[in-house]
N, C-alpha and C positions, 0 to 999 in steps of 0.2 A: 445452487451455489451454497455449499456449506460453508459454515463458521469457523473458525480456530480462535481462541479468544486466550487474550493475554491480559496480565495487568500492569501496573504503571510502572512508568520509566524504564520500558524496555529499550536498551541502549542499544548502539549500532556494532559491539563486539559481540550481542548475542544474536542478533539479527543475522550479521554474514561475519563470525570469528577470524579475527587477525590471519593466525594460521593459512588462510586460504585467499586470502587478500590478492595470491600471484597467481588463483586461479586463471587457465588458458582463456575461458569463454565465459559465456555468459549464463549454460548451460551446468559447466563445470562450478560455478559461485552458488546457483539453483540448490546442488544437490548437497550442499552445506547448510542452507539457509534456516535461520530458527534451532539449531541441532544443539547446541548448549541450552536451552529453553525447553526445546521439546526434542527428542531425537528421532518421533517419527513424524514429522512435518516433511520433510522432505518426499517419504516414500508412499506417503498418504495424501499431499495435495493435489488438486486436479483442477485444470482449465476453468478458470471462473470462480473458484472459492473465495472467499473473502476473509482476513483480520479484522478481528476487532479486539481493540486493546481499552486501556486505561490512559491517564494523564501521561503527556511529555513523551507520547510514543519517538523512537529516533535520534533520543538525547545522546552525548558522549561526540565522538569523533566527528569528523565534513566527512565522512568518508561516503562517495555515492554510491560503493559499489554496498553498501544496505538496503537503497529502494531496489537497485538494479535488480539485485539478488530474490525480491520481494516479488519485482515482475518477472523474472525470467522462469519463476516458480510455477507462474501460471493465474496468482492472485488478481483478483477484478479488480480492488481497492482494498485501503485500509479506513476502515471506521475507527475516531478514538474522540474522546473530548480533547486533548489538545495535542501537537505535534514541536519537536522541538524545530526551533526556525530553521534553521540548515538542511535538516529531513526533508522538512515542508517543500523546501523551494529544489532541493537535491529531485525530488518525488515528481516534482512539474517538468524540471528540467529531462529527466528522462521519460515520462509521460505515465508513471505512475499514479492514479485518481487516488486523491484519497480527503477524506468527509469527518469535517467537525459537526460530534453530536454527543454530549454529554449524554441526552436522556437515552438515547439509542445504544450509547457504548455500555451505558451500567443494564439494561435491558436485555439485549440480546447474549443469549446464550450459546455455547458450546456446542454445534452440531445444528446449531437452527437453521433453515433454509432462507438467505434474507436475498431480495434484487435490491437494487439502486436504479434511481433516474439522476443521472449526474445532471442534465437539463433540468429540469426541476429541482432536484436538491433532495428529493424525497428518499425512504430510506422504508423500505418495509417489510418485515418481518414474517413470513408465511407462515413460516409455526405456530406463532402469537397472535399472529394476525393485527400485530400494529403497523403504525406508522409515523414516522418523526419527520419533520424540515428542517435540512441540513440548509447553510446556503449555497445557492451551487456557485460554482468558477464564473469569472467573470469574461465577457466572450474573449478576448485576448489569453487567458489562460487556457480556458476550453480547446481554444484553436491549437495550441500546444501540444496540450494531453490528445487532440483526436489525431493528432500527426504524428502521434508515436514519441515526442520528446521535441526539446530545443530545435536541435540540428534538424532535426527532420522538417519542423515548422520552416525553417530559417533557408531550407536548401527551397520549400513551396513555395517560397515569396522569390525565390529568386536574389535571396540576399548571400546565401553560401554555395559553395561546389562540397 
């Protein structure tokens, strides 16, 4: 799992840009994602890659199609020391993970190979060969993020169609 690494207050226009907001699918929002930031993020990420950013990752609009955009790209999680609120819970609600870790975001670099134990919290850095304790989700959020999002949690219990 490689890194792409951003720094702070990356907002939700550069995340998934307005422009594309009335993308079809989820797929279609993917191959925008990051492209004002970075414009080869999109043709460059792969299954499992990981963000990690700086402060107030998410800030700017509610818009959720930011995480969606984030998951649909193929990212594991996002690493950053802090998230803005709306992101945060935008991120849970579609089942996007993503891990407050100050010492870890200013740490890892560009291209490093990092896993994550979301159950643990842990956060390790193969290249560097560290490791940071994030906290991890609390089992009610967990149960969320492993259900793929909200709705999908909500249809398991038997609470939505």
């Amino acid at each position: 799992m490689k890194v792409y690494k951003y720094g702070d207050n990356v907002d939700t226009d550069v995340i998934i840009p307005a422009r594309y907001l009335n993308a079809p699918d989820e797929k279609s929002l993917a191959s925008h994602c990051m492209e004002d930031i970075d414009a080869s993020f999109a043709s460059t990420v792969e299954e499992g890659d990981i963000i990690v950013a700086g402060n107030n990752f998410g800030c700017g609009s509610s818009r959720e199609h930011a995480p969606l955009s984030i998951k649909a790209s193929g990212v594991k999680c996002v690493i950053a020391p802090s998230f803005a609120r709306i992101f945060y819970r935008n991120a849970i609600n579609i089942g996007l993970p993503i891990m407050e870790s100050a010492e870890a975001a200013a740490a890892i670099q560009a291209g490093d190979t990092v896993s994550v134990d979301f159950a643990a919290g842990t956060i390790t850095d193969e290249t560097q060969g560290k490791t940071w304790q994030a906290a991890p989700f609390p089992a009610f959020v967990d149960n969320i993020i492993q259900a793929g999002g909200l709705l999908n949690s909500l249809k398991a219990r038997g609470v939505a169609k």
